[in-house]
C-alpha positions in Angstrom: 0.0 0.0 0.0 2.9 2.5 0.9 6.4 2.7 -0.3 7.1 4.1 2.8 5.7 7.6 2.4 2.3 7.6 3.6 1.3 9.4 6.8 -2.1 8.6 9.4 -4.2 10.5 6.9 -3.0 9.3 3.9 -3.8 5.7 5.4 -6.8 6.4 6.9 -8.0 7.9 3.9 -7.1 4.9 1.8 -9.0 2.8 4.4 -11.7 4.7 4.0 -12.0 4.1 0.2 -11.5 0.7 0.5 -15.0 0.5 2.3 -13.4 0.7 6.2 -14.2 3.3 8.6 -11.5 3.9 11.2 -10.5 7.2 13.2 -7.6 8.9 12.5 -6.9 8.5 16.4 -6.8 4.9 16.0 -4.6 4.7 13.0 -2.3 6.9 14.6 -2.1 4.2 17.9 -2.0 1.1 15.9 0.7 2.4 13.7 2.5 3.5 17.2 1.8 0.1 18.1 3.4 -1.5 15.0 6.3 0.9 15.4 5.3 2.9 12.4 6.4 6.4 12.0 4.6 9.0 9.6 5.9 10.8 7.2 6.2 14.7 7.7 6.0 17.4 5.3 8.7 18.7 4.1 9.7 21.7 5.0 8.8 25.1 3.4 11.9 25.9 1.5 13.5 29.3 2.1 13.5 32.3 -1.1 14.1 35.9 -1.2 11.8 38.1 -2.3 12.3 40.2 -5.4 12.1 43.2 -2.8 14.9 41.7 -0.9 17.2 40.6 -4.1 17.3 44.1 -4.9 18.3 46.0 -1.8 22.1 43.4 -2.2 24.2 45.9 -4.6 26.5 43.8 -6.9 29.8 44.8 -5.7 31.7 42.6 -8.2 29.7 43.2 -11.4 28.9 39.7 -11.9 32.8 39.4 -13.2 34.1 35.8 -11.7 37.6 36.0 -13.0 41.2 37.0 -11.5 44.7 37.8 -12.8 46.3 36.3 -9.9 45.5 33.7 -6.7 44.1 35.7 -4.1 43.1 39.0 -5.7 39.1 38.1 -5.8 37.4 36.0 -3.2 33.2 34.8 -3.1 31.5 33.3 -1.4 28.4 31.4 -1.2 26.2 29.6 1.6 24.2 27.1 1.1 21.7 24.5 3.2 21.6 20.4 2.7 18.3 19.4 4.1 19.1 15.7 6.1 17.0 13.2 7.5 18.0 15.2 11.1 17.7 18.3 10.0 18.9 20.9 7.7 22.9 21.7 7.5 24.4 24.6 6.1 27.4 25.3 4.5 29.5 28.0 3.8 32.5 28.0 1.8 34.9 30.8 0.1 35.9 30.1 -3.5 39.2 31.6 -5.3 38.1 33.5 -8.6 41.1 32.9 -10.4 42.2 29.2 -9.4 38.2 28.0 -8.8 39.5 26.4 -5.8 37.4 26.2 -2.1 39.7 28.0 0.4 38.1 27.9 3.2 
């Protein structure tokens, strides 16, 4: 019935279109019982506004290249969503050798 992503609604919904009546509460126990766990949303995912993009100025002209090793420096942050939570990463990226610095 579920490849693993169905929640107490989603079952309790199904049972109820297969012609048996059951209460979300007790869906919710017996799969407690069974050691079941639901699935959960996922989470809303973060965005700027186009209000918000705008107030950033570009300070490097959207120009991503370098004579030498050290002369331009970016960086960029980042999340990873995990099974425990979301992680974030930040890192600092040479212009001119590509390389993650730090």
């Amino acid at each position: 019935m579920s490849d693993g992503t169905f929640g107490n609604r989603r079952i309790q919904a199904q049972l109820d279109r297969w012609g048996v009546t059951v209460g979300l509460e007790l869906v919710r126990r017996l799969m407690r019982k069974l050691g079941l766990e639901p699935c959960r949303p996922r989470p809303k995912r973060f965005r700027l506004t186009q209000a918000a993009v705008g107030q950033v100025p570009d300070l490097g002209g959207r120009n991503f290249t370098a004579e030498a090793p050290g002369e331009k420096l970016v960086g960029d942050i980042t999340y990873i969503a995990t099974g425990e939570g979301r992680l974030y990463l930040a890192t600092v990226i040479d212009c001119c050798t590509k390389e993650a610095i730090g």
